[in-house]
DOKETOR-810834 format. One line per 5 residues: number of its first residue (from 1); for each residue x, z, y of C-alpha. Coordinates in Angstrom, 1 decimal, always signed. Layout:
% residues N
NUM) X:Z:Y ~ ...
% end
This chain:
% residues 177
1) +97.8:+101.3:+91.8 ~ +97.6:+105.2:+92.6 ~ +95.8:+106.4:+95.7 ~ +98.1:+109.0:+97.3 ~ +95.8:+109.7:+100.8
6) +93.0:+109.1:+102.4 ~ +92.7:+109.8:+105.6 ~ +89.3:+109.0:+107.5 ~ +88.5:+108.8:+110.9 ~ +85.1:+108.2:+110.7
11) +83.1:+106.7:+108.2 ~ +79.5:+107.7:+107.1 ~ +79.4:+111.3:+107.2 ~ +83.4:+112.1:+107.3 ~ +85.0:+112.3:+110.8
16) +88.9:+113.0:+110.6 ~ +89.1:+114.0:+107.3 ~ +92.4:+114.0:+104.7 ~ +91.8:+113.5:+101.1 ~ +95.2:+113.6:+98.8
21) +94.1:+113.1:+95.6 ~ +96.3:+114.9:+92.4 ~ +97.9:+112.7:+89.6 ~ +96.2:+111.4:+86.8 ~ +92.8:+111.0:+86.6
26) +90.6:+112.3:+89.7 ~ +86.6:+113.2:+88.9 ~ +84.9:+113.9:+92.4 ~ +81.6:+115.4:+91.9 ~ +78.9:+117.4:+94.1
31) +75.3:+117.4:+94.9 ~ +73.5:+114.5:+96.6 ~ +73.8:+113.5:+99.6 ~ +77.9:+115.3:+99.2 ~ +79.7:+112.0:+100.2
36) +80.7:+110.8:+97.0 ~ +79.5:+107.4:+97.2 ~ +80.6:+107.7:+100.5 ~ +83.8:+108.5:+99.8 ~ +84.1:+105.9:+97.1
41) +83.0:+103.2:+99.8 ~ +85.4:+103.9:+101.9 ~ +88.2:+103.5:+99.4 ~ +86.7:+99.6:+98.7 ~ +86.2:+98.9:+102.5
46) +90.4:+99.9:+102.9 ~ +90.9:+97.2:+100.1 ~ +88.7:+94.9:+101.2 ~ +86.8:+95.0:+104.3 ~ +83.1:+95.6:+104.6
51) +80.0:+92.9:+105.0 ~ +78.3:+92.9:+108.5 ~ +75.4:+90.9:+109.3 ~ +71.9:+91.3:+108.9 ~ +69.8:+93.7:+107.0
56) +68.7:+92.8:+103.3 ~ +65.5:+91.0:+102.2 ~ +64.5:+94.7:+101.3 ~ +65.1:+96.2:+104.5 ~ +68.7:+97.9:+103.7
61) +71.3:+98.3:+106.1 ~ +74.5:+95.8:+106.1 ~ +77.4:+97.9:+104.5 ~ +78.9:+97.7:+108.2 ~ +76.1:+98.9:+109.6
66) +75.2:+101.3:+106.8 ~ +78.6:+103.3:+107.1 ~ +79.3:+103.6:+110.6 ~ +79.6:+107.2:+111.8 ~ +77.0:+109.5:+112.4
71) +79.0:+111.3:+115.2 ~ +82.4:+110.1:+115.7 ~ +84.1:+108.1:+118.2 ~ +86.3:+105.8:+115.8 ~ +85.1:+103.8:+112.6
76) +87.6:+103.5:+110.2 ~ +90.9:+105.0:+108.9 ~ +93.5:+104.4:+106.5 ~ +94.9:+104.9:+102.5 ~ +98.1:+105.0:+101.5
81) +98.7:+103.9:+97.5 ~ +102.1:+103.1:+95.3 ~ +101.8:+100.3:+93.2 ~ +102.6:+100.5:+89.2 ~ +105.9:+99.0:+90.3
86) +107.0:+101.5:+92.6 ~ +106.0:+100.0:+95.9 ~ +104.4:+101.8:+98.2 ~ +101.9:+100.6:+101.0 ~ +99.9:+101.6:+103.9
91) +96.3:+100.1:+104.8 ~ +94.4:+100.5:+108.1 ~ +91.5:+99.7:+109.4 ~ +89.0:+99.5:+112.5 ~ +85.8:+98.7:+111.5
96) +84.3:+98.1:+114.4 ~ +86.8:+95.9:+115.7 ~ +86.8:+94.0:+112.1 ~ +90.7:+94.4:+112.3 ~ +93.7:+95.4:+109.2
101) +97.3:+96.2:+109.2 ~ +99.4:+96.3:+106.0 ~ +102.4:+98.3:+106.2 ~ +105.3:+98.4:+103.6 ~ +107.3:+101.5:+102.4
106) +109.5:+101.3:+105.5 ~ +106.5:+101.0:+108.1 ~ +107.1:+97.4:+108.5 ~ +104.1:+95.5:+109.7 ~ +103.7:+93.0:+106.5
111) +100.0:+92.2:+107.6 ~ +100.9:+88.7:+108.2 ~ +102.4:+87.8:+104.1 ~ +99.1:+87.7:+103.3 ~ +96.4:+85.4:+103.3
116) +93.6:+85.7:+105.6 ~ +89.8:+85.7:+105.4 ~ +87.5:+85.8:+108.3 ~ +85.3:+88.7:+107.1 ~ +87.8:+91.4:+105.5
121) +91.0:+89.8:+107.2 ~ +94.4:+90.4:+105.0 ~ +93.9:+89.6:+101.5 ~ +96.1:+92.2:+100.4 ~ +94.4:+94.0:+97.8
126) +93.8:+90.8:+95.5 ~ +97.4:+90.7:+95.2 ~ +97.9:+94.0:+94.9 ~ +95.3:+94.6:+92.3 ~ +95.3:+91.3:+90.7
131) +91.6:+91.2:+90.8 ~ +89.0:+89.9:+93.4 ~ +87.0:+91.9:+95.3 ~ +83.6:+90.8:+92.3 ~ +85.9:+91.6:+89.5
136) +87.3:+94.8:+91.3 ~ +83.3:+95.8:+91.6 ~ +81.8:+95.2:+88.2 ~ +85.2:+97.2:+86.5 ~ +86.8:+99.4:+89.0
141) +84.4:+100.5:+91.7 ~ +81.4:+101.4:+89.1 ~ +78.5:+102.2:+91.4 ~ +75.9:+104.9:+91.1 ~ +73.4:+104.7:+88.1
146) +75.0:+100.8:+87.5 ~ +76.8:+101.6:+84.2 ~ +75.3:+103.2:+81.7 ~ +76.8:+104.9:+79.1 ~ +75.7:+105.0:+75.5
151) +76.0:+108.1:+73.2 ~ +79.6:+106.8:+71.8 ~ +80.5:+106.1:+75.2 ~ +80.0:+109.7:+76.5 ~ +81.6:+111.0:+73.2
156) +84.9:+109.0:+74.0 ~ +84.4:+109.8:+77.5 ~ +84.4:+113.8:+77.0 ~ +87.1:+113.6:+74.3 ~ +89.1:+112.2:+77.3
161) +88.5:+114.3:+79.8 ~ +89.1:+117.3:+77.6 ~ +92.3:+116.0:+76.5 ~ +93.3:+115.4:+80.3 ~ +92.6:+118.7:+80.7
166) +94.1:+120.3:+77.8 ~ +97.4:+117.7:+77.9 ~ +97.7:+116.0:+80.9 ~ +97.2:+113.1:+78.7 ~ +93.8:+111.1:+78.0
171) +95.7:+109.7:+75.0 ~ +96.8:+113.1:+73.5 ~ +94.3:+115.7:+71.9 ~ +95.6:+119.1:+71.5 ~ +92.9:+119.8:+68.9
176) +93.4:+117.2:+66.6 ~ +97.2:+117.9:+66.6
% end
């Protein structure tokens, strides 16, 4: 699956804001309190809804709760994303209202060919991804300071990012050649 655009309406910090990310491998970086986890979230709650309900034995905020706009009028938005196969897709959501579409390459609303849970609604992205939202979590959606990386893990990790750089390809090192 490739994200092609985000486009947010409100959520956290961002209030009607476009992301388009490029091909290949996308790094977002900045300095706290940026938006990048921010950012990331919103890109899990399009694929799979967020949790409401009460706040955490510690005190913390529901997702829902945690993520709702700091000025704007709506609470949600939508991503567009092509699968490996060539299909391409829509998602939208309104958070406060708890509700999802699923439109296909041809703005067909498809929302209804998938199975439906109470909390996130469609379950579109399971069969989209072929993972569940825990699997999607512990591989995909790597949280903040939740996956460290030894020293030959950051040594493979920079060899690939300077090869993206230098080839467009992770696999393909200009240097070596």
């Amino acid at each position: 699956m490739k994200v092609e655009r985000l486009e947010i309406r409100g959520f956290g910090r961002f209030e009607n804001k476009t992301f388009t990310p490029g091909g290949g491998m996308n790094v977002i970086y900045g300095v706290n309190e940026a938006g990048k986890t921010t950012l990331q979230t919103f890109i899990k709650a399009m694929l799979f809804g967020l949790k409401g309900g009460r706040r955490g034995k510690d005190g913390s905020l529901s997702p829902t709760r945690q993520y709702k706009p700091w000025s704007a009028d709506s609470y949600g938005g939508m991503m567009e994303y092509v699968l490996d196969d060539g299909r391409r897709f829509t998602v939208g959501r309104n958070l406060e209202k708890n509700t999802v579409y699923v439109q296909d390459e041809h703005a067909n609303n498809i929302t209804g060919h998938f199975p439906a849970g109470k909390e996130q609604g469609a379950g579109f992205a399971e069969q989209h991804l072929g993972l569940s939202e825990s699997c999607f979590e512990r591989t995909v959606f790597i949280d903040q300071m939740q996956t460290p990386v030894d020293a030959q893990g950051r040594k493979i990790l920079s060899e690939r990012l300077l090869n993206l750089r230098e080839s467009a390809d992770e696999g393909i090192s200009l240097r070596k050649a």
